[in-house]
C-alpha positions as CSV (number, residue, x, y, z in Angstrom):
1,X,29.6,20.5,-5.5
2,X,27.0,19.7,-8.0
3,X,28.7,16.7,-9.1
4,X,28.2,15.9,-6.0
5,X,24.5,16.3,-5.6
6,X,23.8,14.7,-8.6
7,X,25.8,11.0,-7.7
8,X,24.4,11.3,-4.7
9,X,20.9,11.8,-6.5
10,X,21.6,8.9,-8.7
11,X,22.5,6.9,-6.0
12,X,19.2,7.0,-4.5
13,X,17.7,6.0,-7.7
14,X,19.6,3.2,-8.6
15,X,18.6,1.5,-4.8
16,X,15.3,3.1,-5.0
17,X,14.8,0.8,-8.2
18,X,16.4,-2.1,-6.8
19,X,14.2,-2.0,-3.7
20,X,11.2,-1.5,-6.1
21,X,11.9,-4.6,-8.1
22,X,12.5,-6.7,-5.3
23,X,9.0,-5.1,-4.1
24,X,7.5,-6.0,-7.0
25,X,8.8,-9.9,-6.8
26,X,7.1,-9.8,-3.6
27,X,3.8,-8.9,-4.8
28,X,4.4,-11.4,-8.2
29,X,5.1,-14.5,-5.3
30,X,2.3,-13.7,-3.3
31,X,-0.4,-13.0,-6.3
32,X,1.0,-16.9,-7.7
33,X,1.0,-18.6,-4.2
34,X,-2.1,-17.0,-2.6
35,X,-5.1,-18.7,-3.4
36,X,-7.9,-16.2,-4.5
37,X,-10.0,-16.4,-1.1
38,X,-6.6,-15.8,0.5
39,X,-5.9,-13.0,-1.8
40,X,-9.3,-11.2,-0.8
41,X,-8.8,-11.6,2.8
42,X,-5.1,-10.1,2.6
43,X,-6.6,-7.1,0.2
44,X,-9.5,-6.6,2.4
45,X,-7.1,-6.2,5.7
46,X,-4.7,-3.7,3.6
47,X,-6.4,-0.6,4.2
48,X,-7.1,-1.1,7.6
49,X,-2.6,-1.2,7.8
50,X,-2.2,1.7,6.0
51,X,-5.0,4.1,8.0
52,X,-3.3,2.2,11.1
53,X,0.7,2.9,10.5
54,X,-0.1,6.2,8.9
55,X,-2.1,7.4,12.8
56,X,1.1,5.2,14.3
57,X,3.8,7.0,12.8
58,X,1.7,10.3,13.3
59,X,4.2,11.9,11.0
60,X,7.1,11.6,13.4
61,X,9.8,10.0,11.2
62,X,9.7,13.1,8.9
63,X,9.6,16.2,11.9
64,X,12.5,13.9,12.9
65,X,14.5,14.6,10.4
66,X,13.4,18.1,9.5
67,X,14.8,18.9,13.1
68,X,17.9,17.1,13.3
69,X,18.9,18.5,10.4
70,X,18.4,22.2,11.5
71,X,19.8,21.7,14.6
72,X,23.7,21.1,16.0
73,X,22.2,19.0,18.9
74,X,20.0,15.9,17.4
75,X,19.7,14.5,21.5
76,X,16.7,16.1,22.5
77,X,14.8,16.0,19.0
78,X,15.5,12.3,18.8
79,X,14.1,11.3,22.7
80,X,11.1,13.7,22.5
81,X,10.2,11.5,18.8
82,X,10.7,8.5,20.9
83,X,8.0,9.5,23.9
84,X,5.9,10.5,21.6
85,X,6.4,7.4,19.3
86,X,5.3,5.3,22.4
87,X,2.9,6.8,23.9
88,X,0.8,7.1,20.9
89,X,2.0,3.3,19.8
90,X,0.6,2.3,23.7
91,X,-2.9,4.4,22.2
92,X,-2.9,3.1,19.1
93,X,-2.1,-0.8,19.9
94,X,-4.9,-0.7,22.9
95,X,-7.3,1.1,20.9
96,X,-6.8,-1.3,18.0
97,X,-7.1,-4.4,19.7
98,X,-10.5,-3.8,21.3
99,X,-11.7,-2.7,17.7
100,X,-10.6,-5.8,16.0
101,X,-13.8,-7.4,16.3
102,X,-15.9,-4.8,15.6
103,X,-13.6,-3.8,12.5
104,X,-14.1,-7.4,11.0
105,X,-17.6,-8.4,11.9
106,X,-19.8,-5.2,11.6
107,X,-17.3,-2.9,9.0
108,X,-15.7,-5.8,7.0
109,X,-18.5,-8.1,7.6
110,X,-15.8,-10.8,7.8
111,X,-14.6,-12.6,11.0
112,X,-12.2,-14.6,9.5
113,X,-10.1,-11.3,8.7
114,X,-10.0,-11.3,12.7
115,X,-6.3,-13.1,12.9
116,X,-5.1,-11.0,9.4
117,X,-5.6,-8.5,11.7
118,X,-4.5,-9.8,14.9
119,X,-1.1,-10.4,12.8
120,X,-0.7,-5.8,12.3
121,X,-0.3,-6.1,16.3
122,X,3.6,-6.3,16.3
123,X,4.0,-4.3,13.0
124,X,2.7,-1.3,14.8
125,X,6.0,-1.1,17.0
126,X,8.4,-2.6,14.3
127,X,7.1,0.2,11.6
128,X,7.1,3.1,14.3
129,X,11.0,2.6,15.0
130,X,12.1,1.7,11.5
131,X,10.1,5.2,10.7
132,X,12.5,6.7,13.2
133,X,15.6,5.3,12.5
134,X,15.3,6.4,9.0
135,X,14.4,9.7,10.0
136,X,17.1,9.7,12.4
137,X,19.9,8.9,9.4
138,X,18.3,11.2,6.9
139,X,18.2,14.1,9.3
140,X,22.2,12.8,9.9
141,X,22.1,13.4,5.7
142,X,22.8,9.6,5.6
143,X,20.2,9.5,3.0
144,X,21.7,6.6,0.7
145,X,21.9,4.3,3.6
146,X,18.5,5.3,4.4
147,X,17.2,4.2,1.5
148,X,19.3,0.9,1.2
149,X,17.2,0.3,3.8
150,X,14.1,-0.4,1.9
151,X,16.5,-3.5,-0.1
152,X,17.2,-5.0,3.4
153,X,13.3,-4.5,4.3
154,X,12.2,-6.6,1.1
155,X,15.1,-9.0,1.1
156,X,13.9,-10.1,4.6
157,X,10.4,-10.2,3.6
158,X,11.3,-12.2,0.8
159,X,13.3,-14.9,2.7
160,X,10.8,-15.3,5.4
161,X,7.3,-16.3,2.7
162,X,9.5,-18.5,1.1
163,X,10.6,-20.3,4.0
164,X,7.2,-20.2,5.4
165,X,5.3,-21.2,2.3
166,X,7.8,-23.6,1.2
167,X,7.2,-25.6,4.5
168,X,4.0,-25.7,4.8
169,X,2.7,-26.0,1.2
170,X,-0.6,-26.7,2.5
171,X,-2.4,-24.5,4.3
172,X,-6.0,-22.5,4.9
173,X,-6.7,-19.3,3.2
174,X,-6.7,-17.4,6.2
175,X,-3.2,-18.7,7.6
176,X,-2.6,-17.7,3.8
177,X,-3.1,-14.0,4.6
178,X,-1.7,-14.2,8.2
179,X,1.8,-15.2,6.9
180,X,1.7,-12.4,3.8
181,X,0.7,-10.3,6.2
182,X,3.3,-11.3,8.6
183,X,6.4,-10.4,6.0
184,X,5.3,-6.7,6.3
185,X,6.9,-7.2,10.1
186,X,9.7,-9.2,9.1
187,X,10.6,-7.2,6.5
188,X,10.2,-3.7,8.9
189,X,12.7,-6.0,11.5
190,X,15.2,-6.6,8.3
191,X,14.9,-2.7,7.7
192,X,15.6,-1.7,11.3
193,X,18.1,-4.1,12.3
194,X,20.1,-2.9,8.8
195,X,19.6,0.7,10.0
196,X,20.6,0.0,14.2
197,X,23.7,-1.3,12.7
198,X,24.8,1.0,10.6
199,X,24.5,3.7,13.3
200,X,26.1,1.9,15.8
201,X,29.5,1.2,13.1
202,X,29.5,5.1,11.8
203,X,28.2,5.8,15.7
204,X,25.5,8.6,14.5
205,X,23.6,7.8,18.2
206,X,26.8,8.0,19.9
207,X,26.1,10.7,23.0
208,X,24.9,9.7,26.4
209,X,21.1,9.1,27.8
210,X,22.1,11.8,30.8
211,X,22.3,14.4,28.0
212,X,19.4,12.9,26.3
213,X,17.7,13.6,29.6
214,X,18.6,17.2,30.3
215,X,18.1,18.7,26.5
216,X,14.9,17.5,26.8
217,X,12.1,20.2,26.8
218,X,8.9,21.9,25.9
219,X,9.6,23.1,23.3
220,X,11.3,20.0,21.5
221,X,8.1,18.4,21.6
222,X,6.3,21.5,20.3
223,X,9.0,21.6,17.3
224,X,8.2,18.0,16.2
225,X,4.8,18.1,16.8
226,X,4.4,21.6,14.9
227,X,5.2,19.5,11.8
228,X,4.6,15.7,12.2
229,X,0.5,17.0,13.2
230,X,0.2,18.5,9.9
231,X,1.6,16.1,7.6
232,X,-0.4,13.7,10.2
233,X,-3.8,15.0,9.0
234,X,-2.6,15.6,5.4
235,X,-2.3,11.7,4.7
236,X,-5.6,11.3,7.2
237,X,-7.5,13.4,4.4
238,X,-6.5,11.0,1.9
239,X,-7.6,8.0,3.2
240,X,-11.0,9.5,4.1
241,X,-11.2,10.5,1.0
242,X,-10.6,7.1,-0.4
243,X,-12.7,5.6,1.5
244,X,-16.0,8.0,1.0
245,X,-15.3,8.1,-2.4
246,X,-16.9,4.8,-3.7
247,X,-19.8,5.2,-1.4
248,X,-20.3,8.5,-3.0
249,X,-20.3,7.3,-6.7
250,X,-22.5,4.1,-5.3
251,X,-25.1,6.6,-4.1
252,X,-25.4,8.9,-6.7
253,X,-26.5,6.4,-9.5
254,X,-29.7,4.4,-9.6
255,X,-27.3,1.6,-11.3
256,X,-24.0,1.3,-9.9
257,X,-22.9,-1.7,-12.0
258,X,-20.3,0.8,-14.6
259,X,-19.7,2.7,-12.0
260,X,-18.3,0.0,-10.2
261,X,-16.4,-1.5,-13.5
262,X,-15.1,1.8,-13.5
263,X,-13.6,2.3,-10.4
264,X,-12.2,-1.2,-10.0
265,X,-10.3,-0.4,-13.8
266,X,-9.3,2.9,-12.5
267,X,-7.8,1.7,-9.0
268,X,-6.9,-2.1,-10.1
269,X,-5.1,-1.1,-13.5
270,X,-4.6,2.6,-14.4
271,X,-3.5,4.0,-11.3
272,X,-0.9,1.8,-10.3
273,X,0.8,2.5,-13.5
274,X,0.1,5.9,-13.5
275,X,1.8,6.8,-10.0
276,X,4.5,4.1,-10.6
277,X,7.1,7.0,-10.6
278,X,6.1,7.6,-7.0
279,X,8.8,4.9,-5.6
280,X,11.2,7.7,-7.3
281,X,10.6,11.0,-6.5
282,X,9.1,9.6,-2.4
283,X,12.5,9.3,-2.0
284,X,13.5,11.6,-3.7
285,X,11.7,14.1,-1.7
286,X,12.3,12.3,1.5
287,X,15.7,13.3,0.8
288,X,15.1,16.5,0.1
289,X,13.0,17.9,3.4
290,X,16.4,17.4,5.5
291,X,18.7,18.3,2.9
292,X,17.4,21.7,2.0
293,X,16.8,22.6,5.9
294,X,20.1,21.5,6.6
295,X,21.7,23.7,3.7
296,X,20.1,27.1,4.5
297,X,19.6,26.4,8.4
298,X,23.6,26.6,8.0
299,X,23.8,29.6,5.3
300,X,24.3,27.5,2.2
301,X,21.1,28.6,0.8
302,X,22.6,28.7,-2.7
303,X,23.6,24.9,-2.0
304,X,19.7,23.9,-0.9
305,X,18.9,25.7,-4.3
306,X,21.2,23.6,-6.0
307,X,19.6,20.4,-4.4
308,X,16.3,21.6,-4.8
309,X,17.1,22.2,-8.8
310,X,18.3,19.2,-9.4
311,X,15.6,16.7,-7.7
312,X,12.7,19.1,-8.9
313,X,13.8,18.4,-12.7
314,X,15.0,14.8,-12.1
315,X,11.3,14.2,-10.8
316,X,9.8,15.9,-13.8
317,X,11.7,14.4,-16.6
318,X,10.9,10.8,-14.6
319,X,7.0,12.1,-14.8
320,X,7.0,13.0,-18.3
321,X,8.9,10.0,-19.6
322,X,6.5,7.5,-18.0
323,X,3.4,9.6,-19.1
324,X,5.0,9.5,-22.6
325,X,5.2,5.8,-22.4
326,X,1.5,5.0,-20.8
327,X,0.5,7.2,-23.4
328,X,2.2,5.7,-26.7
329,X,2.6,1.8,-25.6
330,X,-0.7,1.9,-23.4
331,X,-2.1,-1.4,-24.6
332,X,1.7,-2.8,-24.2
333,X,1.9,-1.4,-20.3
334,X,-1.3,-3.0,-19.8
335,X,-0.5,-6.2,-21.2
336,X,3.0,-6.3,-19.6
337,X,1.5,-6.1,-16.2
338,X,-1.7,-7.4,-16.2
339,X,-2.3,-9.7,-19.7
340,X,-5.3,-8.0,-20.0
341,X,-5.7,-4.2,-21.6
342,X,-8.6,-3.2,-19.1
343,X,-8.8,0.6,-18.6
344,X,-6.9,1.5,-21.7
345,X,-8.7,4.5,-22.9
346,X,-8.7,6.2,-19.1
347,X,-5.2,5.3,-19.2
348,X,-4.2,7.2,-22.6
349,X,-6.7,10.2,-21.1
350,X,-4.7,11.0,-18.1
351,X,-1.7,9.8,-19.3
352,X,-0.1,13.8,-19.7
353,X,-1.8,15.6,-16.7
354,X,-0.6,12.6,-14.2
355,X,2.7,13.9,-15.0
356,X,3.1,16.7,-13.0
357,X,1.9,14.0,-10.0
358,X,5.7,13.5,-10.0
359,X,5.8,17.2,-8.3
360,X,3.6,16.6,-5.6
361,X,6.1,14.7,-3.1
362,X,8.9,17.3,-3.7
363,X,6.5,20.5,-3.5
364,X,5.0,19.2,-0.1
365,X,8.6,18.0,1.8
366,X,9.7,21.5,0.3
367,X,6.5,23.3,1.8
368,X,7.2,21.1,5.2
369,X,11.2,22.6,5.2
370,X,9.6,26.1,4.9
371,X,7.8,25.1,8.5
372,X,4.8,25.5,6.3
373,X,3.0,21.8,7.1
374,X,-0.6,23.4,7.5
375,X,-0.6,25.3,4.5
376,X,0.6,22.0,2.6
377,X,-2.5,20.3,4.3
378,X,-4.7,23.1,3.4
379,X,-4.0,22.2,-0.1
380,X,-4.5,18.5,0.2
381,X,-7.5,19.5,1.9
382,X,-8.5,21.7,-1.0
383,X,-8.1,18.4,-3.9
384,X,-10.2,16.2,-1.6
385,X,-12.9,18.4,-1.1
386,X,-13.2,18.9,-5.0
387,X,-12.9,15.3,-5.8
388,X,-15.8,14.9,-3.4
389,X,-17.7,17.3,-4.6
390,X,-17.0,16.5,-8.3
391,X,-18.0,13.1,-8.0
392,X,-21.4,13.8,-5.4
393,X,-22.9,16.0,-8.4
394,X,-21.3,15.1,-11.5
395,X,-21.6,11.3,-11.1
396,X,-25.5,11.4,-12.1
397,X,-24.8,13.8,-15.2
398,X,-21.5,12.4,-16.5
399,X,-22.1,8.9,-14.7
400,X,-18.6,7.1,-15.3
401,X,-16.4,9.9,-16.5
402,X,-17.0,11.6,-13.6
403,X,-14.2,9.6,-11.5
404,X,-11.1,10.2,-14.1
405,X,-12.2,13.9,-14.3
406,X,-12.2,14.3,-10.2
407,X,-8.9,12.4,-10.0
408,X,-7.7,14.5,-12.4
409,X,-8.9,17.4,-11.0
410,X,-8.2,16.9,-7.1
411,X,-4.6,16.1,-7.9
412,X,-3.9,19.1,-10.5
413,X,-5.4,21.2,-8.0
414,X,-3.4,19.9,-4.8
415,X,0.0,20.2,-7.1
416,X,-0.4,23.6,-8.5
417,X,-1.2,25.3,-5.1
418,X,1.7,23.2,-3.6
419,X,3.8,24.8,-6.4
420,X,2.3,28.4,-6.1
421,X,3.3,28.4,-2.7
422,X,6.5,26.8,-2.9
423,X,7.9,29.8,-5.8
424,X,6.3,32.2,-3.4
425,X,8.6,30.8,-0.1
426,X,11.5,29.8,-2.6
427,X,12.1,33.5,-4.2
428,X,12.2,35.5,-0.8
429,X,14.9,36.8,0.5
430,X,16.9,34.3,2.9
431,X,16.4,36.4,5.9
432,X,12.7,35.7,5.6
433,X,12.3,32.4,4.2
């Protein structure tokens, strides 16, 4: 059995890394064939895509799966994630197109961004039923062909920029950022068509839209939306949080010019490296919200232990290597990825205490299984607020240092009470977990 869990485990690595390097190809094409005003426009339109799948998805993909696999009937779970999915995707798409302008002109103060962001129209739809269908399958405990997903998503993407850019060599910058971000949908149509297939070969979806029908209830939609909300207005918190934060540290200095040097090292250079073992243990824990519901939903709690075990210490000993290895070769991880070693020092500093950031994915799709998705936002509520805070009154005294010492601080925090919580819910007895 534990044989078992742990191929599986590795598995999930071993495409988890492919996907990543194929991912990272992508961003290596683009940074060499984007010119640098097309580069600004495409980086300047990415936030606006994440804040605008994270609302579309509202968290569904993930109650998805937490349901199906807790329950012998997946019919009703999977049509109520559906309605919901497309109600809120006709909300979303509406609201977003009449923003558009406003967005660009007033927020951005860019209009040129306007077709950049004209092209996240289609990927609203496209990234709300790849979200599904691999919530669907991991719910299903199809979670290797889940995650082979993510290779056909890239592979796509891949194909299409260098057919597009290959054809037409010469183009503006804006087109530029249209087509880069165009590959985000073609990649999310590569993911889904993979995924459609695969279900309809092993027929997972295989029961008829009359029982769809009549299973469906109240109370399906108040089991999804009892955890997708949650989780929702967990990853809402973070990117408020990223987005007040540099108007924060702006504001509390009467010169903002190292405090801006700053946080460009610390966002352009250090943290990318430092939660590079994210690709990992997200998946990792992705896996693990169905699995371990599945497991004790159906009495094998010693089994979702077992699971549990072995992805908790996997995701460690991943977090401690790579903090061991920004820590000793920092200058040669900086080189490596960027020919430059800007941000070294921070980089060395939180080297150690962004190790246990491995934890956080597994504690919170643990916390989630245990139907306790406020609690988990409560916490991620609770690191914001102190990175807010931290940085609002310590920027003027510690100027600079202030940012490491809130990151580090907001993320310890979040962990720790994710992990307090998690051995409290963990140790019970079965009948009352």
């Amino acid at each position: 059995m534990k044989n078992k869990i742990i191929q599986s485990t590795i598995l999930l690595i071993i495409f988890s890394v492919i996907a990543k390097v194929l991912s990272f190809f992508v961003r290596i094409y683009l940074a060499r064939t984007l010119s640098a005003d097309a580069m600004n426009i495409y980086s300047l339109a990415s936030p606006t895509l994440v804040f605008i799948i994270t609302i579309a998805q509202m968290g569904i993909p993930a109650a998805l799966s937490k349901v199906i696999a807790q329950s012998k009937s997946s019919a009703s779970a999977l049509l109520t994630s559906i309605i919901l999915s497309l109600v809120n995707n006709i909300i979303v798409i509406t609201l977003f197109m009449l923003l558009i302008p406003f967005l660009a002109q007033i927020i951005l103060k860019d209009a040129q961004i306007i077709p950049v962001m004209k092209a996240m129209l289609p990927m609203i739809p496209m990234v709300t039923l790849s979200g599904l269908l691999k919530g669907y399958l991991q719910g299903k405990q199809e979670h290797v062909s889940a995650c082979a997903s993510q290779m056909f998503e890239e592979i796509f993407r891949i194909i299409y920029l260098l057919i597009s850019f290959t054809n037409a060599p010469v183009m503006t910058p804006v087109r530029m950022a249209e087509i880069a971000m165009l590959s985000v949908f073609v990649g999310e149509c590569g993911s889904s068509l993979y995924m459609f297939i695969f279900c309809m070969i092993k027929r997972t979806a295989a029961f008829p839209v009359n029982e769809l029908i009549l299973k469906l209830n109240r109370a399906s939609f108040d089991e999804i939306l009892r955890v997708s909300i949650p989780m929702t207005s967990s990853r809402l918190i973070g990117s408020l949080t990223f987005f007040l934060e540099p108007m924060l540290m702006v504001l509390s200095v009467s010169n903002a010019s190292s405090i801006v040097a700053t946080y460009g090292q610390l966002n352009g250079y250090v943290l990318p490296i430092l939660t590079m073992p994210s690709f990992i243990t997200v998946t990792l824990a992705n896996t693990l919200l169905p699995s371990f519901t599945y497991e004790t939903s159906h009495g094998n709690r010693k089994r979702g232990m077992k699971i549990f075990n072995v992805i908790f210490w996997i995701c460690l000993l991943i977090g401690f290597s790579c903090s061991a290895i920004s820590f000793f070769f920092t200058d040669q991880c900086l080189n490596l990825f960027y020919h430059n070693t800007l941000g070294s020092s921070y980089l060395k500093s939180l080297a150690w205490p962004f190790a246990f950031y491995a934890l956080q994915p597994v504690l919170s799709s643990m916390l989630h299984a245990f139907g306790q998705s406020k609690k988990a936002m409560i916490d991620t509520l609770s690191g914001s607020v102190i990175r807010l805070l931290i940085i609002t009154f310590l920027t003027p005294v510690l100027n600079e240092a202030a940012l490491p010492l809130a990151l580090t601080a907001s993320m310890l925090i979040t962990t720790f009470m994710h992990a307090i919580r998690v051995s409290f819910y963990l140790w019970k007895e079965p009948s009352s977990a």
